[in-house]
C-alpha positions as CSV (number, residue, x, y, z in Angstrom):
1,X,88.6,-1.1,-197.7
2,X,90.9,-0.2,-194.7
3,X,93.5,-2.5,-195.6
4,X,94.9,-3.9,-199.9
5,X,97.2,-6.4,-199.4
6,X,99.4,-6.1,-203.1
7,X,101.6,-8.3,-205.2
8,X,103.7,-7.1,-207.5
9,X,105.1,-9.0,-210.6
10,X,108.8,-7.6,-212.1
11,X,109.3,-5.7,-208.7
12,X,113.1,-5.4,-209.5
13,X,112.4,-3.1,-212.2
14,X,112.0,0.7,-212.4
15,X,108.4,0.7,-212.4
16,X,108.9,-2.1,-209.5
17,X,110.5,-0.2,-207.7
18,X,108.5,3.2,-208.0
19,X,106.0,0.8,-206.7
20,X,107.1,-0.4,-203.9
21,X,108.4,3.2,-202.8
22,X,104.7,4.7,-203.0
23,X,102.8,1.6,-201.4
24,X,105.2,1.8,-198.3
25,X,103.8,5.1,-197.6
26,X,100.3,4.5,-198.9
27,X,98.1,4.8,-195.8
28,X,95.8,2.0,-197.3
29,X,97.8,-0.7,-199.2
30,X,100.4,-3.1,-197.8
31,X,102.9,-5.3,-200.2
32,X,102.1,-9.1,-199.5
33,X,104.8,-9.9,-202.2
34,X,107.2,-8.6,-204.5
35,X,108.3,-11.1,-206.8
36,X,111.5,-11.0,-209.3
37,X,113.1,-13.3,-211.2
38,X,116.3,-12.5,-211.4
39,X,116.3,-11.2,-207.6
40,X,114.8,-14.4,-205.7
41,X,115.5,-14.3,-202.0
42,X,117.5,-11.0,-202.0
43,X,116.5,-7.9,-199.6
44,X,113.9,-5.4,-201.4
45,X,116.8,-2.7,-200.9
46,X,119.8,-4.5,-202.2
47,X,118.6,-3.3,-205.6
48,X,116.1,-0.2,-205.0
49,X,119.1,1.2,-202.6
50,X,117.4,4.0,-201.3
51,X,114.9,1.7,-199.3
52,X,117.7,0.7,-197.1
53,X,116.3,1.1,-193.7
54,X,112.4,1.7,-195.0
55,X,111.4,-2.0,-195.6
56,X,113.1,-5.5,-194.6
57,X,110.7,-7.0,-197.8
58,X,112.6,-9.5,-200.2
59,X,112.0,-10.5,-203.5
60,X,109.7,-13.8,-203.7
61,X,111.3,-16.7,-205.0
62,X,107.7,-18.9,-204.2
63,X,105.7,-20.6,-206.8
64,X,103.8,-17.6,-207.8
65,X,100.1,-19.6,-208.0
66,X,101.2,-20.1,-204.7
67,X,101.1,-16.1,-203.8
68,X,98.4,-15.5,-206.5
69,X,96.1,-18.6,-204.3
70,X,96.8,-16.3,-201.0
71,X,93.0,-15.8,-199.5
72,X,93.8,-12.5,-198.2
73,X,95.3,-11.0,-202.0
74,X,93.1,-8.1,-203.0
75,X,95.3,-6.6,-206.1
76,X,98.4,-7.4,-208.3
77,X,100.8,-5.0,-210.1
78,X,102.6,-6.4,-213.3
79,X,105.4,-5.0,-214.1
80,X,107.5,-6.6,-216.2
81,X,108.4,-6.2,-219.9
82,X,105.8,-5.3,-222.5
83,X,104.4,-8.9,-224.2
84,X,104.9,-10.8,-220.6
85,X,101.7,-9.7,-219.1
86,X,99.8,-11.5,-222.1
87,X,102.3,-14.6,-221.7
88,X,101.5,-14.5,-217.3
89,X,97.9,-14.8,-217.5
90,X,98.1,-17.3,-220.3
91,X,100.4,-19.1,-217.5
92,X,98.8,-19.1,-214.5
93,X,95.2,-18.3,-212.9
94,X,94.4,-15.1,-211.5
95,X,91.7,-15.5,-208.9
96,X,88.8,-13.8,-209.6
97,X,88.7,-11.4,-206.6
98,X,92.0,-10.3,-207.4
99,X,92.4,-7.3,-209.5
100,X,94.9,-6.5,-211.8
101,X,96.4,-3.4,-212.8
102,X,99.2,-3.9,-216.1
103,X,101.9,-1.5,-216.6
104,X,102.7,-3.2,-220.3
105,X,101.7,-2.3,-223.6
106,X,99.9,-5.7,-223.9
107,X,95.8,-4.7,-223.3
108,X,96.2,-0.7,-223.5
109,X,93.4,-2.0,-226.7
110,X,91.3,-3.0,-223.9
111,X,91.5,-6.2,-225.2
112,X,90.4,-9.3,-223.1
113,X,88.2,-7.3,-220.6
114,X,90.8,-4.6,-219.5
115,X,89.7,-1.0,-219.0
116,X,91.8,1.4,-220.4
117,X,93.1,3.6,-217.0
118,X,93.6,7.2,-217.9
119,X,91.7,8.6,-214.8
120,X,91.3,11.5,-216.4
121,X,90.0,10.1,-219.8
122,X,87.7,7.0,-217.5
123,X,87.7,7.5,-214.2
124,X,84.0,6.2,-213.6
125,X,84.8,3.4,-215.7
126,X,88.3,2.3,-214.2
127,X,85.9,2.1,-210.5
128,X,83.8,-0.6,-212.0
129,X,86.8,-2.8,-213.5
130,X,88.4,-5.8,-212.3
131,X,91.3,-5.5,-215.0
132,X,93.2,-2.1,-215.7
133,X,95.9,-1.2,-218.4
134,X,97.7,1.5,-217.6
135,X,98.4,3.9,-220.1
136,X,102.1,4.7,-221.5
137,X,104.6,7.1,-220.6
138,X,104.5,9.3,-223.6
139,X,100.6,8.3,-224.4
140,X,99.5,9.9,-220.3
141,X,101.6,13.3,-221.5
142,X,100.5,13.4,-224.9
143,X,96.8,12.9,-224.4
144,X,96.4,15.0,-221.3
145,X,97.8,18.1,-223.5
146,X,94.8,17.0,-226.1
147,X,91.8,15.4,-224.3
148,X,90.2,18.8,-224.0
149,X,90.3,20.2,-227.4
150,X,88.8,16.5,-228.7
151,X,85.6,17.0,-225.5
152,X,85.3,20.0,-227.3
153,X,85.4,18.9,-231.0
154,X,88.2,21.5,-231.7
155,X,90.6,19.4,-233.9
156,X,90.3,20.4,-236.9
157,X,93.1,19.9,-238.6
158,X,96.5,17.2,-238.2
159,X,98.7,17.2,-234.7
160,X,102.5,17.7,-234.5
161,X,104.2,16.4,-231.5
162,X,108.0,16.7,-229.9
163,X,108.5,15.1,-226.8
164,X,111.5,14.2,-224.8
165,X,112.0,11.7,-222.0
166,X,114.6,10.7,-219.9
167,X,116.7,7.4,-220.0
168,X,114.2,5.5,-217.2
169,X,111.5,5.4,-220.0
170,X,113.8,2.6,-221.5
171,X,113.8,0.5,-218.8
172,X,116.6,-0.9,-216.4
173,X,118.1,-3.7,-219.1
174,X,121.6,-2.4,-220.7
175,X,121.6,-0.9,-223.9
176,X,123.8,1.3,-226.5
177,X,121.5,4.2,-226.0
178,X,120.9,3.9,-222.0
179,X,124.6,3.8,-221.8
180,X,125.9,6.6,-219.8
181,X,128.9,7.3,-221.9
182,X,126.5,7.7,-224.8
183,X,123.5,9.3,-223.7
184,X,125.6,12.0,-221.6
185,X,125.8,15.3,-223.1
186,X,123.7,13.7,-226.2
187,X,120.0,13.8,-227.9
188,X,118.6,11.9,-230.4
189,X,115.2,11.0,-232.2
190,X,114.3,7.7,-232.3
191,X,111.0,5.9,-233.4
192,X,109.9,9.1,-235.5
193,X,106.3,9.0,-236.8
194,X,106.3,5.2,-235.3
195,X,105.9,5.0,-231.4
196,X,103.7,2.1,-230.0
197,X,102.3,4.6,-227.9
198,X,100.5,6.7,-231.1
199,X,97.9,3.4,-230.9
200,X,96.5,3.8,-227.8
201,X,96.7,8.0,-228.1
202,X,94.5,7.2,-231.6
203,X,91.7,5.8,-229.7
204,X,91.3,7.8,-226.4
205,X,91.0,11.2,-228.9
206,X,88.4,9.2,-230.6
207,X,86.7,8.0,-227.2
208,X,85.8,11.7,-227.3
209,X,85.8,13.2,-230.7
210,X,83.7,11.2,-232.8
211,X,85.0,10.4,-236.5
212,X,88.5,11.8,-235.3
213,X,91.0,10.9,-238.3
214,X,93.7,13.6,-238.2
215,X,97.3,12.3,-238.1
216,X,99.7,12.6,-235.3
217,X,103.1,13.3,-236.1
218,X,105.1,12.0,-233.5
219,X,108.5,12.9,-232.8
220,X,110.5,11.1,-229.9
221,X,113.9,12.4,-228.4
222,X,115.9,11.2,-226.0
223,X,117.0,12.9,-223.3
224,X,120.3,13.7,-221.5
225,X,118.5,13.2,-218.0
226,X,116.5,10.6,-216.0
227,X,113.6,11.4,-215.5
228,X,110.7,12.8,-216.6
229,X,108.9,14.1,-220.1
230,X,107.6,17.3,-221.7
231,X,106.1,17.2,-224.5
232,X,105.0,19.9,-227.1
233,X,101.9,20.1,-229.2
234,X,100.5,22.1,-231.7
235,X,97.5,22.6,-234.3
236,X,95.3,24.7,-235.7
237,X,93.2,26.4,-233.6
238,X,90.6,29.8,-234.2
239,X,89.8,30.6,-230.5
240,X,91.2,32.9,-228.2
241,X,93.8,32.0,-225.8
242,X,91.9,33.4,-223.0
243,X,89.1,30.6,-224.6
244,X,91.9,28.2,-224.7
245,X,92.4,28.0,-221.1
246,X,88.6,28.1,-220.0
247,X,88.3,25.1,-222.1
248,X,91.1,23.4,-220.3
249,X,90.5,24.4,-217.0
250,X,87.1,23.6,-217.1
251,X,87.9,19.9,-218.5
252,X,90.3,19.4,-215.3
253,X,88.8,21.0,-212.5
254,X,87.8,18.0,-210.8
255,X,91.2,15.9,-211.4
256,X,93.4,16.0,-208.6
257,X,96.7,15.9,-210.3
258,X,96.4,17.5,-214.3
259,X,96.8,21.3,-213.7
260,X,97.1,24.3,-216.2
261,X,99.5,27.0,-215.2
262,X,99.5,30.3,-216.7
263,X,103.1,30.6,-216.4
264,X,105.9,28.6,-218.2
265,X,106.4,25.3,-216.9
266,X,109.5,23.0,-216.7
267,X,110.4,19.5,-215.9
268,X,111.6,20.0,-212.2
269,X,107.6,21.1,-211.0
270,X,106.8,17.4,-211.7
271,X,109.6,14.8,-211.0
272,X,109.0,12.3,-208.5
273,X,105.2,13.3,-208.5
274,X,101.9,11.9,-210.1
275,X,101.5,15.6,-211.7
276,X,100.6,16.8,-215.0
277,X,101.4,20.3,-215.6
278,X,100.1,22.3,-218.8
279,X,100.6,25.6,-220.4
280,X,98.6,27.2,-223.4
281,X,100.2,29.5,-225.4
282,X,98.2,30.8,-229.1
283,X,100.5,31.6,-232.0
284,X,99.3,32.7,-235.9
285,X,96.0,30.0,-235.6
286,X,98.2,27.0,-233.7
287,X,97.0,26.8,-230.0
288,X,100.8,25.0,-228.3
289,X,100.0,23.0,-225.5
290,X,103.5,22.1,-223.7
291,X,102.5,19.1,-221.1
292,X,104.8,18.1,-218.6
293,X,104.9,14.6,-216.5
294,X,107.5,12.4,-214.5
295,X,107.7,9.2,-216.7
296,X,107.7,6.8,-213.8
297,X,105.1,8.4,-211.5
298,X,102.6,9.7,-213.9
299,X,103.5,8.0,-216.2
300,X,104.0,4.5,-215.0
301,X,104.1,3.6,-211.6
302,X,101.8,6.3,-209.9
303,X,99.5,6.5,-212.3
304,X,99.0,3.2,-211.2
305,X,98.4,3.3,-207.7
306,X,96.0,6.1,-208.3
307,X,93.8,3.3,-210.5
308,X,94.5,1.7,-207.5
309,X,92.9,4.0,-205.3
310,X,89.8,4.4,-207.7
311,X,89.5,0.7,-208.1
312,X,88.7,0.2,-204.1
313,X,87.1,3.5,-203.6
314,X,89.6,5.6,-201.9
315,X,90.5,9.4,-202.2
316,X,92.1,9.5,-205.7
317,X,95.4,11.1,-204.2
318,X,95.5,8.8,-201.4
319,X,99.4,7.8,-201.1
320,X,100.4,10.0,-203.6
321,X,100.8,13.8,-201.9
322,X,104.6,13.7,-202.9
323,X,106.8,16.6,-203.5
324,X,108.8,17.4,-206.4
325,X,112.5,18.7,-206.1
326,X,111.7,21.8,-207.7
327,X,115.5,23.4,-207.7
């Protein structure tokens, strides 16, 4: 398809926006709406301020049947908060032509006919669906670090986690730990041995490690930063790190955006890009796997568009060649 027309639903948010930033440049997709709420009738850039000048777009304030009843409407993004997704389709009627790609927590079970869209986890699968659930922020970082050692039945024993993200993976709405004053110059756990995410990490593993029952130990931090997530893994491994590495090179030599680099790795390679970067390193029987991501690309919004791309046949990276700041 030469042309996707795309609606988005919660555009004003951060994942909205990420969105919207990516599809303006996407050589194959072009925004028929972007609807908000809270944002009806206002420019696109009056609250994504750094698409001043790139798009004249403003936030839908239609009847959304309306938009979702357009003949020409090939996709829809939703965006807004986790448990509205399940509350939108209950509310109106999705044609059936029109695909639709969540960014919620609410069918990451693959509950009522959504695929699952890790691309790297189901990427022949996530072509043939009509319904995608995009994976979560920490989930995409935490699994990519472990997908290959479950292919390879290698988990032996129980995984310990520490991640940190950065204060976008909480969302736009106000809060006393998104607060600047607070969450400068500061860290802290939160949701220890808890996170929503751990669901939906459970059963990929077990997609590909049959009777896989170890825990995960989870521990969240918050960051003193925006963007972005690295998280740390270890267990108990017997191979060679030389092994370690042919296992996971192998496992991601034909995904265009998970790499392993034999070097240390930091958060600045990936921000603003639909990158996964991963380094192995083998310590008294624990193989660490340090796996970094950008929260809103990766993790969210890009991630996304690249279901996007598989869901209509294009190149995987179409739209999403973007650079990172690096320094």
């Amino acid at each position: 398809m030469n042309n996707i027309n795309i609606g988005i639903i919660g555009a004003a948010g951060y994942t909205g926006g990420e969105l919207i930033r990516i599809l303006l440049n996407h050589p194959s997709a072009t925004i028929a709406f972007a609807h908000s709420k809270s944002q009806v009738g206002k420019p696109v850039y009056a609250t994504h301020t750094d698409l001043l000048g790139d798009t004249d777009l403003a936030f839908s304030g239609d009847e959304i049947q309306t938009l979702l009843n357009q003949t020409d409407l090939h996709a829809i993004f939703l965006c807004s908060g986790h448990g509205e997704s399940q509350k939108f389709l209950n509310e109106y009627n999705v044609p059936e032509n029109v695909k639709i790609i969540d960014l919620s927590t609410d069918f990451r079970d693959e509950s009522n006919g959504f695929v699952y869209g890790l691309p790297e986890l189901q990427r022949e699968k996530i072509k043939t669906a009509t319904k995608v659930a995009n994976p979560g922020c920490f989930a995409t970082s935490i699994e990519l670090a472990i997908l290959p050692l479950a292919e390879a039945g290698l988990i032996k024993d129980d995984i310990h986690v520490s991640a940190v993200t950065g204060s976008t993976g909480a969302g736009q709405a106000l809060s006393a730990t998104t607060h600047f004053s607070w969450r400068s110059n500061n860290i802290s756990i939160y949701k220890a041995f808890t996170h929503q995410h751990l669901t939906e990490i459970k059963m990929s593993l077990g997609k590909l490690q049959d009777g896989f029952d170890n825990a995960i130990n989870f521990v969240p931090y918050r960051g003193d930063y925006t963007r972005g997530i690295m998280a740390n893994v270890y267990t108990a491994y017997e191979g060679t790190l030389e092994e370690a590495k042919s296992i996971y090179k192998s496992f991601y030599a034909s995904h265009p955006f998970t790499h392993v680099s034999d070097a240390p790795i930091d958060l600045k390679q990936v921000v603003n890009t639909n990158k996964c970067f991963i380094n192995l390193e083998v310590h008294d029987g624990q193989l660490l796997i340090s796996s970094i991501i950008d929260n809103l690309t990766k993790g969210a919004s890009g991630q996304a568009v690249q279901n996007m791309n598989l869901l209509f046949d294009l190149p995987e990276d179409a739209g999403l060649r973007l650079k990172a700041p690096a320094f």
